[in-house]
N, C-alpha and C positions, 0 to 999 in steps of 0.2 A: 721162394717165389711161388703164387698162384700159379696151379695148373689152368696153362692156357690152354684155348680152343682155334684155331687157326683155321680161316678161309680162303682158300683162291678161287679166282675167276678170270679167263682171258677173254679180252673185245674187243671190238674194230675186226678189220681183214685180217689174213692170217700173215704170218711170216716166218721166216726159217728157224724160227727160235723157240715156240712155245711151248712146242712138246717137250722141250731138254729144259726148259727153265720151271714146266709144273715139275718133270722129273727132280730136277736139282734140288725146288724147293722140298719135294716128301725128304729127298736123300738127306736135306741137312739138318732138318726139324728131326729125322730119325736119330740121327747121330747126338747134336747135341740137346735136345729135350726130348727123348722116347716117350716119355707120359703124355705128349701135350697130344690131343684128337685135334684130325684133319680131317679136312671136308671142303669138297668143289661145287661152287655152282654150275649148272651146266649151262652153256649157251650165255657169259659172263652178265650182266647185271637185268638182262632176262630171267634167269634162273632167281637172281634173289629177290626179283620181285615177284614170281608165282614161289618163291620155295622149293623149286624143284634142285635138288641135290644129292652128291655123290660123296658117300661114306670111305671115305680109303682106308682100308681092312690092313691086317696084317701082310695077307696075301701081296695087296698092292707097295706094300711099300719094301718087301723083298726084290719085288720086279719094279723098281720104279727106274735103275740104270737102265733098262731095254728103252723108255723113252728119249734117251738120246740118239735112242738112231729112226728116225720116225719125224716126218715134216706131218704140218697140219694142227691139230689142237686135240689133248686127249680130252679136253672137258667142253670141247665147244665156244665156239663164238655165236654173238649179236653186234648191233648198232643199235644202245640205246642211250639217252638223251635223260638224266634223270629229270632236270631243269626243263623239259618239254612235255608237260601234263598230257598236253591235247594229243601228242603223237602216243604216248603212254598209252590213254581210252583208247583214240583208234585202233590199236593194236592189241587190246584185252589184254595189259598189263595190267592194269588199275582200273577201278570205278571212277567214273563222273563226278570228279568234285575231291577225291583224292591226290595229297601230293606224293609224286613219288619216292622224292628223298626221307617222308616221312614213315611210307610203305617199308623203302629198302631199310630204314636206320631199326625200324621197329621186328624186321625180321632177322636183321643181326643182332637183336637184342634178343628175340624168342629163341633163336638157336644160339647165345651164351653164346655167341663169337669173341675172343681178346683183339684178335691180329686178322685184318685183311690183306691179302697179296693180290695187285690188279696187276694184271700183265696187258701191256697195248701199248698204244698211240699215244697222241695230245689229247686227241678226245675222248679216249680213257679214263684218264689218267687227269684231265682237266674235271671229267665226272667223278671222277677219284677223290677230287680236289674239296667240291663242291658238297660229294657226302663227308668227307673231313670234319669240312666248316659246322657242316647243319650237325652230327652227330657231337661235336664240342661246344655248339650253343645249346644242347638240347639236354644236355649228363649226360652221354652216353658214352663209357669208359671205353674207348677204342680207338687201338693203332692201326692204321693203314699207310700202309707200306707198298708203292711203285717199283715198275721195273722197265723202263723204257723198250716200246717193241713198233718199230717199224723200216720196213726197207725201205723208205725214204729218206730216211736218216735225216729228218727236216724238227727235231726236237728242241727249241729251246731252254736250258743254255747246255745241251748234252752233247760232247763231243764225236761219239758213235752209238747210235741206236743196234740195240739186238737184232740181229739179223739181214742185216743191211750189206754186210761182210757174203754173206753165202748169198744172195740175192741176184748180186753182182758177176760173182762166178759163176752160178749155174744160167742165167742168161746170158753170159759168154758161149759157156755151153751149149744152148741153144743154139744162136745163133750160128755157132761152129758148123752146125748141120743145116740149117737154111741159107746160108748165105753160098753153097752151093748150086741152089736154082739159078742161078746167074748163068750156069751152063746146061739149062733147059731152052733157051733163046734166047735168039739176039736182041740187043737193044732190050736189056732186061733192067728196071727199075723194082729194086726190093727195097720195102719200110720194115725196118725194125723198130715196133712200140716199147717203151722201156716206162715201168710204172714210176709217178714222182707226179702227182699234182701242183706242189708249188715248188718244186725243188729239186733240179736239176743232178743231184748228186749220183742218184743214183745209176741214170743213164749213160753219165759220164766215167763213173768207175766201173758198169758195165762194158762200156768202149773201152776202157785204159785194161780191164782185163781182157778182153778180146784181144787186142793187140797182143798182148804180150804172148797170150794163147797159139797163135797164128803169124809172128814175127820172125819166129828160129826153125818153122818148120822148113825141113830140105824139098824142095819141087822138083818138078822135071822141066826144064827151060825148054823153049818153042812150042811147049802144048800150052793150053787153059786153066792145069791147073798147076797155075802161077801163082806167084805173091801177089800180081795186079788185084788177081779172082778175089782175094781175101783181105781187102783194102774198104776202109771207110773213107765215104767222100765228101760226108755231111754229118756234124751233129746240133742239133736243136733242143734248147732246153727253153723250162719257163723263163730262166733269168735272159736268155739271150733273143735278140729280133735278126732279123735281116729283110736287104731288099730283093724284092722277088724277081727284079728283074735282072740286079746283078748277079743274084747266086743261081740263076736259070743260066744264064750266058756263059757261069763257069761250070756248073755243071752239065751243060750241053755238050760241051769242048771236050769233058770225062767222056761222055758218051758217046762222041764222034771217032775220039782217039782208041777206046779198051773195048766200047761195046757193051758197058755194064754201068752200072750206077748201083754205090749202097750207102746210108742214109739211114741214122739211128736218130729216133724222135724220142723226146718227154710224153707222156701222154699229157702233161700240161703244159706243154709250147704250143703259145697261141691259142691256149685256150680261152683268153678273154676276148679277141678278135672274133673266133668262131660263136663265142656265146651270142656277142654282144650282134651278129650278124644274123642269126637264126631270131633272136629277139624280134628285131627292127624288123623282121620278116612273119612277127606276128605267133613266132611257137613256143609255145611253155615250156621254160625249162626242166627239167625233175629236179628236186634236190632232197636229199635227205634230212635224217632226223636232227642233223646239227648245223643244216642248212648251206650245206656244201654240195655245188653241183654233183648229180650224179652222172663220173666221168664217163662209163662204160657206154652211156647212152652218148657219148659227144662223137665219139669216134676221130680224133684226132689223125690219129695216121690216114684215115684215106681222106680229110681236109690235104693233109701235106703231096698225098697221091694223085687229087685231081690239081692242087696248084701246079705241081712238076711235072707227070708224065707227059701231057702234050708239049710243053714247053721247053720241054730236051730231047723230045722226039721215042720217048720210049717206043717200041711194041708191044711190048706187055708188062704191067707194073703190076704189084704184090705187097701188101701189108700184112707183117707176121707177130702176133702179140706175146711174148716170154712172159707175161704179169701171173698169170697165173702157175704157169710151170715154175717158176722161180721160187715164187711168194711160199709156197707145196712142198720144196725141199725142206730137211734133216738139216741141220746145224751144221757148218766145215768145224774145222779145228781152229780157226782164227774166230768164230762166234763161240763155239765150247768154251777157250777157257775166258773170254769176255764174262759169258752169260754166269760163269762160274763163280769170278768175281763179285760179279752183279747179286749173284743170289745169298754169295756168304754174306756180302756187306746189310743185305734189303734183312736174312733172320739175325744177325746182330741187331740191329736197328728196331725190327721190332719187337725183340725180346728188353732192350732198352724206353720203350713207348719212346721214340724216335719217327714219326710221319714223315713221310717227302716219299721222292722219287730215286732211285738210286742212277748213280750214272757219273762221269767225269766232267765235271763242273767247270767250262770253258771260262769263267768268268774269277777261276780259281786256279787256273794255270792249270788245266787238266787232274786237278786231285777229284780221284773217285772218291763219292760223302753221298749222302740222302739230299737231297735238295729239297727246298723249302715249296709246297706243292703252289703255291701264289708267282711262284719265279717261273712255271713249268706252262710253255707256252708252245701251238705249232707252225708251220709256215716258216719256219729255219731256212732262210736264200741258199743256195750254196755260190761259196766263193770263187768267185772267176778266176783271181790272183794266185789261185791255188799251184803252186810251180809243177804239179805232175798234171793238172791239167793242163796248163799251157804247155809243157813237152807231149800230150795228146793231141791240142791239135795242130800241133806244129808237125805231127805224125800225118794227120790227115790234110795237111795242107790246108786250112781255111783260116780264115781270117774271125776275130771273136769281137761279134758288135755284143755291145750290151742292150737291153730291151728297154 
């Protein structure tokens, strides 16, 4: 076999996964091809279109286990759009008049790359897709090789996205400690925002950890901090609606009876009502380079803040965001040995010139394979029907309309 030349790059937001997956990927290129040279782009398909890149020395790849314990990205992220020339120029990626997939195809061809490893999103990974295409109609001899990474876990057809697992539990975490302000005052209303633009999953397996977190704890009965204190009384995802005037009336009733109110949000619940209302009212949306609102600017949880606090009589309401603290951690052991799999299967594959995405292939009864990168698609609904959610919110007592 040619000595190969192997690239990684990670993109999109971060998530619990990326440092342990560049890590796995040096550990297992080291193991089974020690000849082949690695190299990272920094800041992911940013880097390959200026060429700015990192050489991983011997050094690095004796210390490459220490990045499993290490949330964030050792080689940097972007949001870039290879398919979006115009946002490319603005951004002094490329010249005027330049396309970028021809920029990037032509600089993995100056640095002799065999194998590319994209770690991200849909919208990675769809850019993933797209330089594929353009570098096989073009001769240019190269595998690119996926590795699904988002805590929304909204990947089509991938049954669990990298880092979605640890996501979950450390905004449990989180929340474990705010969800105390409840006995800073009375008639206290706390929003917990749980990240998930179209896809409720992740909010809800944050709630389903939560509970479980805060279910078996021993309290001290006739004080506050009770089981009540550590009770969710609402949760709102993209997929689900409700009426604002029924679920005020029962959550009034929470309020009248405990004194507290807590309330775990999507940051994409309602987010087309909110969009489409700031519109109609005349104010430009942001969106980014793939032309997805930019959420951070929508503020979803104090939408949900000012529908409820007056309405259930809060005195002091509070919206607490976990997206970042989450997204920030280290890998748990339930993403280790996921990502582990994920990474033996992605250097098999492309020491085989095998392209896709790697991941447990829903539409294949969950056999983990490289999937076909034209199958690889985002905005994955999460399932209502799902039985450990309905015994969630059959925990929180509400009722589950769909949107």
């Amino acid at each position: 076999m040619a000595k190969q030349k192997i690239a990684l790059l990670t993109a999109g937001g971060l998530a619990p996964c990326l440092s342990s997956a560049v890590g796995g990927l040096i550990e297992r290129y080291t193991d089974i091809a020690p000849e082949a040279e690695i190299i990272a782009y920094k800041s992911g398909y940013q880097g390959v279109l200026l060429g700015d890149r990192i050489e991983v020395t011997k050094e690095m790849r004796e210390k490459a286990y220490l990045l499993h314990r290490f949330g964030g990205s050792p080689i940097g992220n972007s949001r870039v759009k290879l398919t979006n020339a115009a946002d490319c120029v603005k951004r002094g990626l490329v010249k005027e008049g330049e396309n970028p997939l021809k920029v990037a195809a032509e600089r993995l061809a100056a640095d002799s790359v065999t194998i590319l490893h994209t770690i991200g999103g849909d919208d990675t990974n769809t850019t993933a897709a797209d330089l594929a295409a353009y570098l096989a109609g073009n001769g240019y001899d190269l595998t690119v090789v996926g590795l699904p990474k988002t805590v929304d876990n909204d990947v089509v057809p991938i049954r669990q996205s990298l880092g979605a697992w640890t996501a979950a539990e450390v905004g449990a975490q989180f929340f474990e400690n705010v969800g105390n302000e409840q006995t800073a005052s009375p008639r206290t209303l706390v929003i917990h925002e749980v990240m998930g633009r179209h896809c409720g999953w992740l909010t809800a397996a944050t709630a389903r950890a939560y509970i479980q977190k805060t279910r078996d704890i021993e309290y001290v009965d006739g004080l506050m901090m009770n089981a009540d204190l550590k009770k969710i009384d609402g949760l709102y995802l993209p997929e689900t609606g409700f009426n604002l005037e029924r679920e005020s009336a029962r959550l009034k009733k929470v309020m009248d009876q405990r004194g507290t109110v807590t309330l775990f949000v999507s940051e994409g619940a309602a987010l087309n009502t909110i969009v489409a209302e700031r519109e109609a009212a005349g104010e430009t949306i942001k969106r980014d380079a793939f032309g997805h609102v930019k959420i951070d600017t929508i503020n979803v949880g104090n939408w949900f803040q000012k529908q409820f606090a007056d309405l259930i009589g809060a005195e002091r309401s509070m919206v607490q965001k976990s997206g970042y603290f989450a997204r920030s951690a280290p890998a748990n052991g339930d993403d280790l040995r996921l990502i582990q799999g994920m990474v033996d299967l992605a250097v098999e594959s492309a020491l085989n010139k095998v392209s896709g995405v790697t991941g447990h292939d829903e539409d294949q009864n969950g056999k983990l394979r490289t999937i076909e990168f034209p199958r690889i698609k985002g905005g994955k609904h999460f399932d209502l029907t799902a039985k450990w959610f309905g015994e969630v919110m059959d925990f929180i007592e509400q009722p589950i309309e769909a949107a």
